[in-house]
N, C-alpha and C positions, 0 to 999 in steps of 0.2 A: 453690732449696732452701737454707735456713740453712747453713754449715757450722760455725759458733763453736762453744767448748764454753761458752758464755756460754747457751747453751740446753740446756735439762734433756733436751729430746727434740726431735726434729725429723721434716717428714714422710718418710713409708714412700714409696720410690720403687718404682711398680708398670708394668709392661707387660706385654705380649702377645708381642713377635715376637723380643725378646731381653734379657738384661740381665748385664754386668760389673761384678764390684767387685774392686778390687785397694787393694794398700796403696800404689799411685803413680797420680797421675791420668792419665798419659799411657799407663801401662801400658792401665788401663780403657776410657778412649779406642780405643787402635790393635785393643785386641780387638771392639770396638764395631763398627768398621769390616770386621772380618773378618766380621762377621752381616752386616753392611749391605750386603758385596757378594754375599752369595750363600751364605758359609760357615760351619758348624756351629759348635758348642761350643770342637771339639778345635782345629780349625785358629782359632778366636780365644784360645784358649789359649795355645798353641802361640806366638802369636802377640805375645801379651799377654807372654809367659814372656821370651823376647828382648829387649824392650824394657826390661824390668825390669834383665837384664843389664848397661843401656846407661846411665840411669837413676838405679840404684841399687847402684854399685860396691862402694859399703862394705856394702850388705849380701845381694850374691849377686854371681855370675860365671857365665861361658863354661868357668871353671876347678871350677865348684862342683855340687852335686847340686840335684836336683827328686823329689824323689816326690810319686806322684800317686794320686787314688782317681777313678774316672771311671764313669758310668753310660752303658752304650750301650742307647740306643731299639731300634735294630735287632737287637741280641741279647740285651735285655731282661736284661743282665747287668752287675752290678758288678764292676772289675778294680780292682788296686790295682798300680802303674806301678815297679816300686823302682828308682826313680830314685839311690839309695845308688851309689857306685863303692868296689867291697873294698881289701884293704890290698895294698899290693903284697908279692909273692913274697916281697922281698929284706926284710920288717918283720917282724923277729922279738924277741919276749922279748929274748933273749939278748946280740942287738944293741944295743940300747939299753944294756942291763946295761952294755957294753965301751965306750960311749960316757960310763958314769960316771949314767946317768939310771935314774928311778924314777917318771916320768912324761912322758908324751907330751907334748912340745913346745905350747904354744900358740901359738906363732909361727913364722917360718919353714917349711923346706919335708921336714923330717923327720914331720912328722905328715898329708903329703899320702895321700890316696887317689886310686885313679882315678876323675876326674871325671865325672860320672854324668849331669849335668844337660842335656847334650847328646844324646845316646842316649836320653835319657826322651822329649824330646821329640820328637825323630826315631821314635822307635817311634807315640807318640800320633798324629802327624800320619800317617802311613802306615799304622798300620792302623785309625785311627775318622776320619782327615780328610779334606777331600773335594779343597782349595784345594794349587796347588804352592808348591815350597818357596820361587821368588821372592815370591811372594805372604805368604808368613808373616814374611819377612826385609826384606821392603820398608821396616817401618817405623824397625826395628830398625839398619839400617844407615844411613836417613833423619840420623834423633837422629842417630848416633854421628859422623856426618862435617857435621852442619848444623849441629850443638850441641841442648841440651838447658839448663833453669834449674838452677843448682846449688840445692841442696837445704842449709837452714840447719845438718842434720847430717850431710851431707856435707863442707859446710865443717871442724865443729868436729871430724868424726873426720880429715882429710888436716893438720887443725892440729896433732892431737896429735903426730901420727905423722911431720910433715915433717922435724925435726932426726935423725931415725933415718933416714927415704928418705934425707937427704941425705946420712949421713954411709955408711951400709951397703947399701941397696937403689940402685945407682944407675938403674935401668932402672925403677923405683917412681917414681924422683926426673924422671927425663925424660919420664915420663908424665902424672904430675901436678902440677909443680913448677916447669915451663918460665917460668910467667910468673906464681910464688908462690904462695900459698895460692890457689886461686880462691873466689870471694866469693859467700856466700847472692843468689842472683837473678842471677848473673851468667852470661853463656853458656858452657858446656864442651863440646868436643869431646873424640872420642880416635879418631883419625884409623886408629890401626894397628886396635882394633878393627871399624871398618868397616872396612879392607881385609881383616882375619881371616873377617869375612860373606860379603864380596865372593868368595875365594878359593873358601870350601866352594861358594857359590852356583856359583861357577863351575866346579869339576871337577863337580858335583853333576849340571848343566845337561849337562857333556861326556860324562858316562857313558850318559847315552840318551835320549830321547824323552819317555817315560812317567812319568807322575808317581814313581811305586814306584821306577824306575830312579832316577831324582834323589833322591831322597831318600836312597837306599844310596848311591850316589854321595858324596855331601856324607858320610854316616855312617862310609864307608870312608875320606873325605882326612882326617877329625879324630881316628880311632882308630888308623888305618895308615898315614896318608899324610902331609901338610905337617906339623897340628898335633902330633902323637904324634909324629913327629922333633922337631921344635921341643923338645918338653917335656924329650923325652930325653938333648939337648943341653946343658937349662938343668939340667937334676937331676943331671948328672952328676959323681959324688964328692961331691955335695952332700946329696941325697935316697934313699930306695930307690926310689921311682917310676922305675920307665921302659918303655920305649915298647914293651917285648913286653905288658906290663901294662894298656897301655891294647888293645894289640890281642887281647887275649886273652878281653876282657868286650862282656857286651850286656845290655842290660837284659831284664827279663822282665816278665812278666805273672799276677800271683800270686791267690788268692781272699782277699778281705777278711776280717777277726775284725769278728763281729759280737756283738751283745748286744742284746734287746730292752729298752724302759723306757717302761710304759704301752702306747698307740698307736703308738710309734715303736720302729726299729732301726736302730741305729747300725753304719757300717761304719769299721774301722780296719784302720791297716797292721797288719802282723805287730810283734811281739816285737824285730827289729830297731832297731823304730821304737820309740817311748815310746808310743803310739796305743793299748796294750792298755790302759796305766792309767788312759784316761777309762772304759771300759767296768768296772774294777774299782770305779772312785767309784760308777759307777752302781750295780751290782752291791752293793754298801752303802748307798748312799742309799735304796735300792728299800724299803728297812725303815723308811722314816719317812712318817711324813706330813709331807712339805714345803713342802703347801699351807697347812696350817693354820701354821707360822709364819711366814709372810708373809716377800715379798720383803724382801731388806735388813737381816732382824732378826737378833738377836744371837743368836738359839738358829739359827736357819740358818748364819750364818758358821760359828757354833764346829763345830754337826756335819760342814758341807763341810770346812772345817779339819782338821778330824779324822780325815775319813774318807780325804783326799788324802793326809794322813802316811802310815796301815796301806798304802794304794796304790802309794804312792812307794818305800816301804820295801824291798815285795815287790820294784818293779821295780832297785831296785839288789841284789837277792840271788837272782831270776832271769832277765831280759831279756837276749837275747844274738841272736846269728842262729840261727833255729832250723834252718838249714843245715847248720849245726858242732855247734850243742848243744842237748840236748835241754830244752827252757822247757815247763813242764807249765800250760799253756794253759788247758786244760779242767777242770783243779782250780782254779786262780785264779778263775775264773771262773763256777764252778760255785755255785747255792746255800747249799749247805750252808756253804760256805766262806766265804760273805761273811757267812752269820748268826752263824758260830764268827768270825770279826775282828769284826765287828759291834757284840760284848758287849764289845768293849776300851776302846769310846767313851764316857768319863763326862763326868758335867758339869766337870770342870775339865781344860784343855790339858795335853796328856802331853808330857815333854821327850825320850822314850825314842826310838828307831830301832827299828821293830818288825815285821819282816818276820815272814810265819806258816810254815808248814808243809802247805804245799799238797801231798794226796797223801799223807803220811811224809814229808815230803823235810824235811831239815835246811838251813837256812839258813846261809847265805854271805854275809856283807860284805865288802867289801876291806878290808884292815888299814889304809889309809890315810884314814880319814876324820875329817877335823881340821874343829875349828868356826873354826879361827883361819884366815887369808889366809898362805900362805906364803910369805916371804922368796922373792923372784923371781932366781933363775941366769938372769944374761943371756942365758945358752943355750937356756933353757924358756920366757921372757915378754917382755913390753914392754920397752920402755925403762925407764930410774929414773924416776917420776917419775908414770908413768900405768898404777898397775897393773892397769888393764882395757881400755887404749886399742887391744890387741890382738883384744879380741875381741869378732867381729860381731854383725851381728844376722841378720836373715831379711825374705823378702817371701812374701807370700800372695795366690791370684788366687782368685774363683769364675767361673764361667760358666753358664747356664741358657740355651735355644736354643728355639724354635717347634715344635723336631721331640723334645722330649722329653729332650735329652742333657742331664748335666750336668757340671762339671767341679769339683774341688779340688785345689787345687797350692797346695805350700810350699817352694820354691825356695831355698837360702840356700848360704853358703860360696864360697868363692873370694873372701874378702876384700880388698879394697884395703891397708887396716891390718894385715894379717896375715902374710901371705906376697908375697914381692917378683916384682914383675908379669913373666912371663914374654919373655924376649928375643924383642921382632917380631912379639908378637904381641896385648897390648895387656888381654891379662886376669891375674889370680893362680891359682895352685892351691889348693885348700881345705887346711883343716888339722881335719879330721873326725877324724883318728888321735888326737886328745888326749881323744876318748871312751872308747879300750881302756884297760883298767886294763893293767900292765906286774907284774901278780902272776899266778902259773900258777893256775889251776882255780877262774876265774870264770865264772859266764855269761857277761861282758863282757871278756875276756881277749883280748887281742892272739894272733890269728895271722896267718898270709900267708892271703891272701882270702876273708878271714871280713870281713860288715860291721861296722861300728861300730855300735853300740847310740846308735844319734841320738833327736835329741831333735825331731824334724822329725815334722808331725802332721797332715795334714789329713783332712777329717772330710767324710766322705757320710752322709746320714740318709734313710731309708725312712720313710714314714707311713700307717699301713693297708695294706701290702704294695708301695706304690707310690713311685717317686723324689720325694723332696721337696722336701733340704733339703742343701745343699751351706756349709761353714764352714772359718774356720782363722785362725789369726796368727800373726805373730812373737812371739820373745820367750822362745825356747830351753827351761828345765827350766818355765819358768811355761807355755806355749801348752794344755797339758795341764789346768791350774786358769783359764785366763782367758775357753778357749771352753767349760768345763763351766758358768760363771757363766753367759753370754751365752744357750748352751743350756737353762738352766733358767729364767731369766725367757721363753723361750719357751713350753717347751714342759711346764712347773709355771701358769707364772702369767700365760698368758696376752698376753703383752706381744708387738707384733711387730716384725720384724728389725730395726729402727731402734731404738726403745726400749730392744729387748732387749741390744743392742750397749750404749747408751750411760750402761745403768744405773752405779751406781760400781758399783766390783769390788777384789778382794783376792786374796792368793795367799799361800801358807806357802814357806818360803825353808829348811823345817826337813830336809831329805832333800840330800845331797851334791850338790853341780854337777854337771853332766855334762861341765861346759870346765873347764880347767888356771887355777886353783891347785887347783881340786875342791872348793871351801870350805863348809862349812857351815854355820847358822846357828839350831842347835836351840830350835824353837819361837817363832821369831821371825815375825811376822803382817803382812806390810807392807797397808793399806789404804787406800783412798782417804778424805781424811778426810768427803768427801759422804755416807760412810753417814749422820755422827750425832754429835755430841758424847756423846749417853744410848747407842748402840749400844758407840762406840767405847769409856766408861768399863766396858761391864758383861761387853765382850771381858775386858779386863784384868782384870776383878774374877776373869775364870773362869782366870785363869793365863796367858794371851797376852801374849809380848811385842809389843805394839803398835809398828810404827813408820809413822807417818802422811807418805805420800807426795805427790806434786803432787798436786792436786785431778782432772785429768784428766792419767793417766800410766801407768795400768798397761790393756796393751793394745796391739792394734792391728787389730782384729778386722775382716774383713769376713764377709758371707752372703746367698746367694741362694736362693730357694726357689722350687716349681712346683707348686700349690696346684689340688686341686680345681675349683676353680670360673674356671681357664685361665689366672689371672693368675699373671708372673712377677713375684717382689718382689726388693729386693735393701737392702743397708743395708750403709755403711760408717763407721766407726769416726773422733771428731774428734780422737781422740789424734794428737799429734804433725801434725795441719792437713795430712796427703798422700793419706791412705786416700781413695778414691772411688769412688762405683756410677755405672755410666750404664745406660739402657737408652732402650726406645720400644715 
């Protein structure tokens, strides 16, 4: 199969008995092999999600979170995984105030939450998988002690970051640093994380016999046991994280936000997640005829455009945990509501922040929401010099299986670049806390174990009442605008999972960051310039600030689907040359 973006489109990879796509080939691979010997969706998930860990340090961790949305055959039920870890106890407003801050750290280990990403997938493998936990961790601990190919932005994020490991992080620095930057194509290991596998694998093993036994086993040494002292050891004085914190959570198993659109139903995370405001876009678009302006054309960007701002808006003025607060869900997304935003969409680009009034409710912004980048306190960002080198990015898997399962996971956090890699043990902690706003009485407000309002999204789809259609990317406050593109040249115009991935695509930058400086950029339209030179002039005539990006660069999309007629499809994204599908 082609993989260049030197081709417009390439073919639809189709089979029968299984198919992976992830945004690492080797991820895809190792899950491939959990079909191939015997095992479901969840345990090549599962499987696939580890490796990633191993892989892809800058942009996920053993330190970081996974949510997930998963369809089980045998209970004919969508669950959604909150893979999130909350704030710890000791993170309060108040705290920070005395610390002199006004925002949550983008760096370092003041903005850590308890690490979610291991509990998520311990829950999946044990109650929808079928394979034990040597068998999930096999590959995973393989890579980490045999090595693995550095990845070309792997290199350039450990580049940015190396004169900061070496002068601040020195366990950062003795991690990745030993024998200098390592180079695109060249082998890396990281020997403490395989022995971090090795260890769970093995009190996991000594706890009992039984699959279920092992798997708590392994769940209990990394929440209560080796790693959870470990962490508590390294936070100490330094972090509120610590180790009653991590023993005190477990993930759950939540019901999806759905929305129908046409033929199809979409399942998203909760409100925690950003995952409602794809189903808001919808929820607005549902008012157009978006067939008739044709894929790519200028009257489609500007209303997607349009309709993602009112989406955006809302979610920065009510998205919170609806645990803590109460997010009125059922007004956002209810008719009337999207036909009252609806009438706000004219033909020219609005520069406004326009959140509605779902229900009565009065609307809430944070006072902090600046279009400029803010001057970086050493104490909140990067180094001088690179003021985004701190912050990551994300990976994404599908899976689709013989026996019906399907899977979506968007893994991310526990940066390499971000927070400095834990003593002995060979991963970072995430730094998700620079989600909370540090103002009292927001949806998204900082308290002790309330989650962050992430920006973490993956996407299950129903078709005719039946599982179909599994998606998701990196790519932070955009994932929400880059798989609504991907999904409508589906499932509008016909195009399939391949295509529909590799159409050009765009996103609005106009609604606040959800990561530290929090910057924003009203009405500004980044696109690819393969729409059009006539597309791209007749954006700006309607008031878009255009700025034209790499030709293939905004993305990273993969998706799997389980069609009718028994074939499974799958399609990965050639942005950035790592994303890949296998199946057979």
């Amino acid at each position: 199969m082609s993989r260049g973006p030197s081709f417009t489109t390439r073919p639809e990879l189709v089979g029968t008995f299984g198919v992976v796509a992830a945004t690492h080939w080797l991820a895809a691979q190792s899950g491939m092999a959990m079909l191939e010997r015997g095992g479901n969706a969840f345990d090549a998930a599962v499987a696939a999600g580890f490796v990633l860990e191993v892989v892809e340090p800058h942009q996920n961790g053993l330190g970081g979170e996974a949510p997930l949305i998963v369809y089980s055959s045998s209970e004919d039920t969508v669950h959604v995984v909150d893979g999130q870890g909350p704030a710890p106890a000791a993170a309060t407003i108040e705290r920070f105030a005395e610390m002199g801050l006004d925002l949550v750290p983008g760096i370092g280990l003041s903005g850590a939450c308890v690490p979610g990403a291991f509990g998520a997938w311990m829950l999946v493998l044990e109650r929808f998988g079928s394979m034990r936990l040597r068998d999930v961790l096999e590959a995973a601990i393989f890579y980490a002690e045999n090595g693995f190919p550095v990845l070309a932005s792997l290199e350039a994020t450990i580049s940015a970051v190396a004169p900061f490991m070496a002068s601040d992080w020195p366990t950062s620095a003795d991690l990745w640093l030993t024998d200098g930057v390592p180079r695109a194509g060249n082998r890396l290991t990281n020997h403490r994380l395989g022995a971090t596998f090795r260890r769970l694998l093995q009190e996991g093993e000594a706890a009992g016999a039984s699959r279920e036994g092992q798997i708590d086993g392994a769940r209990r040494a990394y929440y209560e046991g080796f790693v959870a002292e470990a962490i508590d050891r390294f936070c100490a004085g330094s972090a509120f994280l610590a180790g009653d914190d991590l023993a005190a959570w477990r993930p759950t198993l939540e019901p999806p936000v759905r929305r129908t659109f046409g033929d199809f139903e979409i399942c998203k995370t909760g409100p925690w997640g950003q995952g409602p405001v794809f189903l808001q876009q919808l929820s607005l678009l549902d008012g157009y005829d978006l067939a008739a302006m044709g894929a790519g054309s200028p009257d489609l960007v500007h209303v997607v455009t349009e309709c993602a701002k009112l989406a955006f808006a809302d979610r920065e003025a009510f998205y919170g945990d609806p645990r803590v607060v109460d997010v009125p869900l059922d007004e956002l997304l209810s008719p009337s509501y999207a036909s009252e935003r609806r009438s706000l969409v004219g033909d020219v680009a609005s520069r406004e922040l326009r959140p509605g009034s779902p229900g009565g409710r009065v609307p809430r912004l944070p006072a902090r929401v600046s279009r400029e980048v803010l001057d970086l306190d050493p104490r909140l960002g990067p180094p001088p010099g690179s003021a985004r080198a701190s912050r990551g990015d994300t990976c994404h898997l599908d899976v689709a299986d013989r026996f019906g399962n399907l899977v979506s996971a968007t893994p991310s956090g526990g940066w390499l670049q971000s927070s400095p890699a834990v003593e002995g043990l060979g991963f970072c902690l995430g730094t998700r806390g620079q989600m909370f706003w540090l103002e009292e009485g927001l949806a998204a407000s900082l308290a002790p174990g309330k989650r962050p309002r992430t920006t973490l999204s993956p996407t299950l789809g129903l078709r005719d009442g039946h599982p179909y259609l599994a998606f998701g990317t990196p790519g932070g406050d955009q994932q929400d605008q880059w798989t609504l593109l991907a999904f409508l040249n589906h499932a509008v115009f016909g195009l399939d999972l391949q295509e529909s991935i590799d159409a050009p695509s765009w996103h609005s930058n106009h609604a606040p960051s959800s990561f530290f400086p929090r910057e924003a950029y009203p009405n500004q339209l980044v696109v690819e310039p393969r729409l059009g030179i006539d597309c791209i002039t007749e954006l700006r005539r309607r008031g878009h600030d255009v700025v034209e990006a790499e030709p293939w660069s905004l993305g990273r999309t993969t998706a799997i689907s389980r069609s009718a007629d028994g074939f499974l499809r799958a399609g990965a994204d050639a942005r950035a040359m790592q994303a890949y599908a296998v199946g057979r």
